[in-house]
Every structure is written in C-alpha cells, then in structure tokens.
C-alpha positions in Angstrom: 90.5 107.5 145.3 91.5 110.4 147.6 90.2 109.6 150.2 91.8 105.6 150.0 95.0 107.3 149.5 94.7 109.2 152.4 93.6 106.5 154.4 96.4 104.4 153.0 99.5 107.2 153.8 98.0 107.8 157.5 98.2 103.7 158.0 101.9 103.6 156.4 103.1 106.0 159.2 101.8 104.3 161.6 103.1 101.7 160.9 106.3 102.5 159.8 106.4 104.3 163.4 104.9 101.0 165.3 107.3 98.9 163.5 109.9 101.0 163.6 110.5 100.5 159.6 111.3 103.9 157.9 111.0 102.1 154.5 107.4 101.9 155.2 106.5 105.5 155.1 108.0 105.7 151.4 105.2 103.3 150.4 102.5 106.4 149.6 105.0 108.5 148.1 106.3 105.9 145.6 102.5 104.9 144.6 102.1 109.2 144.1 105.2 108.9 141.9 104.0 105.7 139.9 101.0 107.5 139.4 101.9 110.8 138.2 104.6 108.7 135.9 102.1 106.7 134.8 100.0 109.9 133.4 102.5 112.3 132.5 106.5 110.7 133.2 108.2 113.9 131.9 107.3 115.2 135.4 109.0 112.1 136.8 112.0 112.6 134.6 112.9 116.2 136.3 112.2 115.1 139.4 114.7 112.8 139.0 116.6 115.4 137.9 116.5 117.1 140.5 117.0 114.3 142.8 120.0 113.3 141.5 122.4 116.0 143.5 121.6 115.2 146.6 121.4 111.5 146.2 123.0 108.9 148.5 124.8 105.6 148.1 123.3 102.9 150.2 124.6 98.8 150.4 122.0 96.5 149.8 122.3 92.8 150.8 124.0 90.0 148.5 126.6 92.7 147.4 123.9 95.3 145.6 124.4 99.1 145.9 121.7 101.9 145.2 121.8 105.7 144.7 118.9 106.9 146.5 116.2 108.0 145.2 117.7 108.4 141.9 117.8 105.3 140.5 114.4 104.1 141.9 113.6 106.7 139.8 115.6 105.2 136.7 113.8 101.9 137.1 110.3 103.4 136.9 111.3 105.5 134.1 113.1 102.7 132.1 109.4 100.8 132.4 107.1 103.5 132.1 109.1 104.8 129.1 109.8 101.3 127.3 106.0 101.0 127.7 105.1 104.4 126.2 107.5 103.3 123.1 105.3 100.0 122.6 102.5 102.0 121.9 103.7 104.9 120.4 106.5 104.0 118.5 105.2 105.3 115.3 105.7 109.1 116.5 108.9 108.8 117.6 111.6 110.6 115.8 113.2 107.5 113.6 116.0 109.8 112.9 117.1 110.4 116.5 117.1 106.4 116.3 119.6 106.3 112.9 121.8 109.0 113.8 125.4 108.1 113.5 126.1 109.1 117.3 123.1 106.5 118.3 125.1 103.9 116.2 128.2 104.5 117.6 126.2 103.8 121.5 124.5 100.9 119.9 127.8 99.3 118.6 129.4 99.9 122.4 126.4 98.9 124.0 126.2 95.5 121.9 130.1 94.7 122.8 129.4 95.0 126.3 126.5 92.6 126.2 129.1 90.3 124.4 131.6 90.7 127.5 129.0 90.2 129.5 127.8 87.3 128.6 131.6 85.7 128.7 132.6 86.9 132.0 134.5 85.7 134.5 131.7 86.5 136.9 128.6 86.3 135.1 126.7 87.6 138.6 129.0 90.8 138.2 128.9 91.6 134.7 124.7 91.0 134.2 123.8 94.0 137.2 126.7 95.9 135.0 125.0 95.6 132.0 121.2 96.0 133.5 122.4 99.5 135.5 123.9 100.7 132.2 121.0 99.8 130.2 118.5 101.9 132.6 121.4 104.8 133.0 120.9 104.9 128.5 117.8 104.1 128.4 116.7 107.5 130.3 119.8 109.7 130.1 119.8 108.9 126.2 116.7 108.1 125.0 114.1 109.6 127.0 116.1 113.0 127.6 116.5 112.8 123.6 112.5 112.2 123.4 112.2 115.2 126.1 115.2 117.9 125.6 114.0 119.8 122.8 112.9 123.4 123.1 114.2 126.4 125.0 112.1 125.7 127.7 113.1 121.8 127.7 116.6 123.1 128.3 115.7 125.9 131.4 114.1 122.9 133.1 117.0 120.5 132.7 119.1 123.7 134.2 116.6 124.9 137.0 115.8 121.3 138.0 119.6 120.5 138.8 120.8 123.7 139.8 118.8 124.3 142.6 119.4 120.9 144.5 123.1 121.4 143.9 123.5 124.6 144.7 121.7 123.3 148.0 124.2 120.4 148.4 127.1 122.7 147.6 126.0 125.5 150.3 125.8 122.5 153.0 129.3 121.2 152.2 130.5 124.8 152.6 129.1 125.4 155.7 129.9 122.4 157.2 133.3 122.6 156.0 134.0 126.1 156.7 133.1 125.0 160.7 136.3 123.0 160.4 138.7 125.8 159.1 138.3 124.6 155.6 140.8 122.2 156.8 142.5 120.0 154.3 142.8 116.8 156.2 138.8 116.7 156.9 137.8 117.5 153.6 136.4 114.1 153.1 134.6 114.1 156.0 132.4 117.2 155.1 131.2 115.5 151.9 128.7 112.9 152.9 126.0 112.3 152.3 125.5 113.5 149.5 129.1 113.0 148.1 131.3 109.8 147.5 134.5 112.0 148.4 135.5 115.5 147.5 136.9 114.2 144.1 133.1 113.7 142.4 132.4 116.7 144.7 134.4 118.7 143.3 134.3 117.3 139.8 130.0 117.6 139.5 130.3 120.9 140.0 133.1 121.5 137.4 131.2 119.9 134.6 127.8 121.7 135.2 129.6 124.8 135.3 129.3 125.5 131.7 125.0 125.0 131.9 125.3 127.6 134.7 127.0 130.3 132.8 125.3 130.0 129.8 122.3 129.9 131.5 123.0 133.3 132.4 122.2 135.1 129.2 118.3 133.6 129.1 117.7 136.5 131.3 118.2 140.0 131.9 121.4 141.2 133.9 120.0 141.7 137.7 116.9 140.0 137.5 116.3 137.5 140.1 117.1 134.9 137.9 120.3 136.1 136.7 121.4 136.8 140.0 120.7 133.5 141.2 122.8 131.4 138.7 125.5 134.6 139.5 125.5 133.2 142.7 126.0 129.8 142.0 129.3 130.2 139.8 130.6 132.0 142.8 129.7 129.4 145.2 130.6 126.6 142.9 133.9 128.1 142.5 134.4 128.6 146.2 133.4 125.2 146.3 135.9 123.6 143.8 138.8 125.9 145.5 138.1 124.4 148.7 137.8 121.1 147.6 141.6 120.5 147.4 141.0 118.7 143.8 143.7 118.6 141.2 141.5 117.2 138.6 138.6 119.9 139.0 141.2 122.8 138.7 142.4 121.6 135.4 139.2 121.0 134.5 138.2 124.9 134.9 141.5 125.8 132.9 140.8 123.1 130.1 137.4 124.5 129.8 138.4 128.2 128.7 140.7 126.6 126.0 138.2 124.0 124.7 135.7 126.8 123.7 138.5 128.3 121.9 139.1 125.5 120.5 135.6 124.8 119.1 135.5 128.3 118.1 138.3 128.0 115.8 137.7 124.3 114.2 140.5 122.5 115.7 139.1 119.5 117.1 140.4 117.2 114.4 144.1 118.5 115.2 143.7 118.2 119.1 142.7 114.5 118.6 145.3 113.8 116.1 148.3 114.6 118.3 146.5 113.6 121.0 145.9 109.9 119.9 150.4 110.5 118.6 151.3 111.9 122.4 149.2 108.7 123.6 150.8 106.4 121.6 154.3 107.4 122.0 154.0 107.6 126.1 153.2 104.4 125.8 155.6 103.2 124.1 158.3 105.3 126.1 156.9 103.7 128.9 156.1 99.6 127.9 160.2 99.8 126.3 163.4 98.2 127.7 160.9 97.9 131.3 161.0 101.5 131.3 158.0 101.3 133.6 159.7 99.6 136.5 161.2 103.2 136.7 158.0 104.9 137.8 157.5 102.6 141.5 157.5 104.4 144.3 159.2 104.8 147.7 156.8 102.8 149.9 158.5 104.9 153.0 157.8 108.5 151.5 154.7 108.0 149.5 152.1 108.4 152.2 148.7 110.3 152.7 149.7 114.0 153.4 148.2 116.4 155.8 148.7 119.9 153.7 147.3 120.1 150.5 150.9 122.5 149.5 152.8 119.0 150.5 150.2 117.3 148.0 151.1 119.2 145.0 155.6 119.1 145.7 154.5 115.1 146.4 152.7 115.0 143.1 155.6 116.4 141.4 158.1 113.8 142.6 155.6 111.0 142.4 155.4 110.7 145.7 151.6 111.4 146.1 150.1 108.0 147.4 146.7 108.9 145.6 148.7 109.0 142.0 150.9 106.3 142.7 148.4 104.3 143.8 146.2 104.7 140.5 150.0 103.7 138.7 150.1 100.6 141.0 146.5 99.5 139.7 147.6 100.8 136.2 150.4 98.5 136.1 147.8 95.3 137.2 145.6 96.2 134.5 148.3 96.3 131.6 149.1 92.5 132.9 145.0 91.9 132.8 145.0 93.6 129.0 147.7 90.8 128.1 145.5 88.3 129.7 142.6 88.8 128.0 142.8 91.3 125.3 139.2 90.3 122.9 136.5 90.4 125.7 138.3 91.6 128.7 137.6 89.7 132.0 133.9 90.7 131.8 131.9 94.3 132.6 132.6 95.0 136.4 134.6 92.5 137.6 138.4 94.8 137.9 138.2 94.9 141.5 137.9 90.7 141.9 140.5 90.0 139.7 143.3 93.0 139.7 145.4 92.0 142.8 146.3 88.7 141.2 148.4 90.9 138.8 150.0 93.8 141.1 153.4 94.1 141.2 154.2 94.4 144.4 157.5 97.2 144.3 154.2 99.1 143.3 152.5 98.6 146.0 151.4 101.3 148.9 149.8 101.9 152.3 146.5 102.1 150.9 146.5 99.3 148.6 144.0 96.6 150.5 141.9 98.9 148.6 139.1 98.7 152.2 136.5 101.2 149.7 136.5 99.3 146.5 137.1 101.2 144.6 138.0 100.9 141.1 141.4 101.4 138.5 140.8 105.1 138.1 141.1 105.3 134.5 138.0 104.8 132.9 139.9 103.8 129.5 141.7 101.7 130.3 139.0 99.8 132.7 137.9 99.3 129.7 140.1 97.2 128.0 140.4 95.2 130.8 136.7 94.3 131.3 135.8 94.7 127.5 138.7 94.2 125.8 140.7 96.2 122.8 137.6 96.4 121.3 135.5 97.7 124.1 138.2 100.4 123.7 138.1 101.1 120.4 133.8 101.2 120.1 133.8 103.3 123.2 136.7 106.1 121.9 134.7 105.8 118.5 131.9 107.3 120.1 133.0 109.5 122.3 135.5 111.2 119.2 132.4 111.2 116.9 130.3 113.1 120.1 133.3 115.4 119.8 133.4 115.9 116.7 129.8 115.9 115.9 129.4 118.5 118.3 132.0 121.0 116.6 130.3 120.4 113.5 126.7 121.2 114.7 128.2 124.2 116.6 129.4 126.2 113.3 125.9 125.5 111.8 123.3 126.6 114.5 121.4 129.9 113.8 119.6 130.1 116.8 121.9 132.1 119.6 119.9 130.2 122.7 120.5 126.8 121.1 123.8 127.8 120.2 124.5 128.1 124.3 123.4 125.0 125.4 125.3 123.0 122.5 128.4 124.8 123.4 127.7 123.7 127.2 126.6 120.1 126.6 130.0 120.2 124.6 132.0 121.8 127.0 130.4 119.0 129.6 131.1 115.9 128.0 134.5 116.6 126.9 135.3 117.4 130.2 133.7 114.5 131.7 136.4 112.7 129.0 139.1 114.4 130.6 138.5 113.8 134.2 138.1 110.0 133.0 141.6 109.5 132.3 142.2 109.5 136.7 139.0 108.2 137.2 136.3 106.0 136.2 132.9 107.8 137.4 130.8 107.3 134.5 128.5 105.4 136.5 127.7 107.4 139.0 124.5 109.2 138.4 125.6 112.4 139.4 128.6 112.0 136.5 126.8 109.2 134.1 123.4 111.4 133.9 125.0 114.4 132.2 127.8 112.1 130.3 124.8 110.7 128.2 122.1 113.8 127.9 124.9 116.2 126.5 125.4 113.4 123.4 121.5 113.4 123.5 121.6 117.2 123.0 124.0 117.4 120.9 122.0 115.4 118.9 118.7 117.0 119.1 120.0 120.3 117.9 121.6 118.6 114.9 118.2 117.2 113.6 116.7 120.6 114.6 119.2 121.9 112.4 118.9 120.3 109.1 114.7 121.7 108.7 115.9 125.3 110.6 117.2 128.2 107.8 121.2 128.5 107.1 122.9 130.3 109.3 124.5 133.2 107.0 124.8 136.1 108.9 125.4 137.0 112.9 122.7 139.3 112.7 119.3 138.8 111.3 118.0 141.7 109.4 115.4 144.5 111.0 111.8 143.1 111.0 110.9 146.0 109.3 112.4 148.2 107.2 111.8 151.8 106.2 110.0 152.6 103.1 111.7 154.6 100.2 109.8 158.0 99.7 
C-alpha cells in the first residue's frame, strides 16, 4: 500500500507538471486525508481547524464559491461523521441530542428548509441550505461529540491559534511596508481575508480563547509567552485595521464579562428587545425614515480613517449609509413577503427592485455581492418573521443558557473556556447587527462550536459535585494530637 501510494503521488506531479493542472497534485494528499479520516476523523476535524485561518475564497463555475481547503474538509467530515453515527448511534450522548439549545437549532434549521423549499430561486436557496447543513453538522454536532475535556479544549485553541497568528503576522508585515496606510488596507488582506472588516473581526472574537488560554500554564513558560504574544499582535492588528466594529467589540467584551458575572443577562435583553422596538418605531412613523438619506455629493469613500469617524457621525460615511440604503430595500422585501421570506440566499437577486433611490450611493451597483449587512434582518427577508423569531430564540436561550451554566461550574479550567465561548458568540451577535458573516467559516465555525461548548459543560455539570465554595478544602488535613 506504500509503495502504490508512492508510486501514485510521484505520477500526480508529473502530471500535474506535464499538464500544467495544479489541481492534480492535490489528488495524493486528499486520498492521505480520506484515509486518515476514514480511521480516526478527529484528526481531520483539527486539521480543519487549523486550516480554516488561512483559507481562501475561490469562484467555481455555474455561480459556486468555495473556501479552500476548509470546506473540502466540511464535506468529508459531514460523510465520514454521518457514517460513524449510522453505526454507532447507540453511544452517542442522547442528551446532547434533547437539549433545549439543540431544539432551539433544530426548530431554525427546520424553518429554513421550509423557505427553502418555497423560494423564489429554488437553485439559490438548496446550496444555502446544503452549506448550512455541513457548517452544523461539524461545527455543532461533531465538535459537540469531540469538545469535551481539558485537553479537547487546548487543541481547539492551539489548532487555530497558530495558523492565525500566522495569517495575522503576514497582514502586518505586509501592511506595515505600506505605512500602515489607511487607503490600502484592503489591499494587504488577501488572501487569506475577504476585507479588513472579517479581518479585523476574526481576531476580535477569538480573543477571549487566547486570554483564557493563558492561565493553563505557568507565567513565562514558552507556552504562556506565546499566546502573550498573540494578544499583542492581535491587538496591533485590530488597531491597524481601521475597523469600527472590532473596537467596539473589544470594549463590549470587558462589560459583557461583567455582565455575566453579576447575572444581568435577562435585564440587558429586556431593554434591549424595548430600545429595539421603539427605534423602530421612531423610525417607520410619520416617514420619519426618509429623514436618514444621504447627500449623494458628500457621502463618498474617504481617504483618512479621522475623516471616517466625523463622516460616520454626520451620516456621511458611504460604508453606513450604504448598509441604510439596503436596509431600507429589505423593510419593502419584509412587507412583501413577511411568512417565508423570499427564500434562503436569494437578498442580493431580488433587493434592488425595492431601493429607494434618494438612498442611493456611489457604491451601490454593489460589483462584490455582497450582502444587506445585517444578519437579522437578512433574515426576515429570506425567512420571514418567523425565521426571525426561531433564530433570536436561539441565540437568547445560548445567552442565557450560557449565564446559567457559568454560575454552576466547579471546575476553574472549564469555567474559562465557558466564559470564552460566551464571550465569543455574543460577540459574534453583536457584530451581526452591520454584518451578516455567519457563513463564512472563519466567523460560522466558532458561531456554532461556542453553543456546542456551552452545551457540553452543562451536561458535564449536572453528574460533576455542586459548586459550594471558591476553594476546595486541603487534601489533607492535620491530625489532632
């Protein structure tokens, strides 16, 4: 078998070289990889891991897209692992299966499929539906059926950390060639980055893995000084990124572990769901919205990210206004078709039939494709209200759940990763409301293996002893003469 593989790598290059076909020489490595997967796919599973930071987009033909490696990986996973459940389904945790989190995905999952299948692009809404069901299917499930000990969680840490912290060093470097300059900072991103907003925002969400990562080991040791490192180089990173979202991220971060600490989760969401409601309503009354369009002459792309922030402020920043001009197209698509939405996917083909053009900006022929920039609300308007309402069910309960477990873990190790997978997905909730990266892999992965966490140490909870005291008591304890 060695000696056939062997036989059949040295052939592939040659091939690939005569032919001048690079896709060639993958050929041995993806048989290695099917292999290994085949007898042991947790190996397979970090790898992806780890390949998921410095991934690449790539177009396909007949309008398909691809993260490589990545999601090859995904795809062998999703069928290595859906076989492994066939035949082992009877020693696999039934609970992780019944918790009220998995119910919450399962109703959200279902609605989709229901969108789906009355789309107004069928095409569009099926490789929707297929991507998400691989992205749960091995971010969810299989990190649930993986992620469960102390060393589970150090290999989910080391396994990403060190391919971003190499992807991060590059941008730097490449960007501190060009003066840190403002105006270039998308060009320093590729290829490993879609633009210096998930740049900028991957590194803000795995902060809080990084720093509690820190107290696994002893202060100085090489270990501990590595992940040092890579909040300081993170954090030069994010500054030099020139991204509003990622510095309130930072700031939010320090006040949500306070606000875990001291149980106020409920309250946050109440008068956040009350400030919600009456913006809107501010907003959709007497037209009030027409108020908000821009001046087409003085909202353009500016040079100096100082100008950027007095532009945001008078709503004169053409990256803001033009999320409001797509805002104000998807309120018209919500009135539509408010049940199932126009189908999972499909924003971009439909949303310019509803602009209003006093809305409109330089940048509006929308060349990228990208998409509304509020991941919400994109969801009402391919799922309907209640795609909404399943998906903000979920993510409060993750929320909440997550506060809940917090206050009853013992363990101080698992105690720090709960607090981070927290801290993650609540930011990723955050960042969501300008834009709508939960399907990206480097975004999407840790959206759904924090709730998978989160859920793990709950069950590992309810067998491990009460937590009564911050201290446990001496292991031994002197005798009484």
């Amino acid at each position: 078998m060695f000696a056939l593989y062997i036989t059949l790598s040295v052939g592939c290059i040659w091939a690939g070289i005569f032919l001048d076909a690079w896709w060639i020489l993958g050929l041995p490595v993806g048989l290695a990889t099917m292999g290994l997967a085949i007898a042991d796919f947790r190996k397979v599973f970090f790898l992806m891991l780890a390949c998921i930071p410095i991934s690449m987009e790539e177009s396909l033909p007949g309008g398909f897209a691809t993260d490589l490696p990545s999601e090859q990986l995904m795809w062998l996973l999703t069928l290595v692992g859906g076989l492994w459940f066939l035949q082992n389904w009877r020693s696999v945790d039934a609970r992780f299966l019944r918790h009220p989190l998995s119910l919450a995905l399962y109703a959200h999952l279902a609605w989709m499929i229901v969108c789906a299948a009355t789309s107004e692009d069928l095409y569009v809404s099926v490789k929707y539906a297929l991507a998400k069901g691989w992205y749960v299917a091995v971010f969810y499930f299989m990190a649930g059926h993986l992620l469960n000990t102390e060393r589970d969680f150090k290999d989910l840490l080391w396994w990403f950390f060190v391919p971003m912290l190499f992807a991060v060093v590059i941008v730097i470097v490449r960007h501190a060639a060009i003066g840190f300059s403002f105006e270039e900072v998308e060009y320093v991103m590729g290829p490993f980055f879609r633009n210096h907003v998930m740049y900028a925002c991957s590194m803000a969400i795995f902060l809080p893995f990084i720093w509690y990562g820190t107290y696994w080991y002893p202060r100085f040791s090489a270990a501990w000084c590595l992940l040092v490192f890579g909040i300081i180089v993170f954090l030069v990173g994010i500054n030099f990124a020139y991204t509003r979202a990622a510095y309130v991220a930072l700031i939010a971060a320090i006040c949500i572990y306070w606000m875990l600490r001291f149980r106020l989760m409920k309250v946050v969401m109440v008068v956040a769901v009350l400030l919600a409601t009456v913006f809107v309503q501010l907003v959709t009354s007497k037209d009030n919205w027409l108020r908000f369009a821009p001046d087409y002459e003085r909202t353009v792309t500016h040079k100096r990210f100082e100008s950027l922030i007095t532009a945001t402020t008078k709503l004169e920043d053409i990256s803001t206004m033009e999320r409001v001009y797509r805002w104000v197209a998807a309120s018209y698509m919500i009135q539509e078709k408010p049940v199932t939405g126009f189908g999972p996917g499909t924003f971009y083909f439909y949303y310019k039939n509803y602009t209003v053009t006093s809305f409109k900006t330089y940048v509006s022929d929308n060349p990228e494709h990208s998409g509304i920039h509020n991941y919400f609300m994109m969801m009402a308007v391919e799922q309907g209200a209640p795609g909404l309402v399943f998906f903000l069910i979920f993510g409060f309960l993750t929320m909440l759940k997550g506060e809940q477990v917090y206050h009853q873990t013992a363990d101080p190790g698992r105690r720090r990763v709960l607090i981070a997978a927290v801290l993650c997905f609540i930011l990723i909730n955050l960042l969501m409301l300008m834009n709508d990266f939960v399907e990206t892999d480097k975004i999407g992965s840790l959206f759904f293996m924090c709730v998978a966490i989160i859920v793990n140490i709950d069950l590992s909870n309810i067998t491990a002893p009460k937590y009564t005291a911050p201290y446990p008591p001496p292991a031994d304890l002197p005798k009484k003469s």
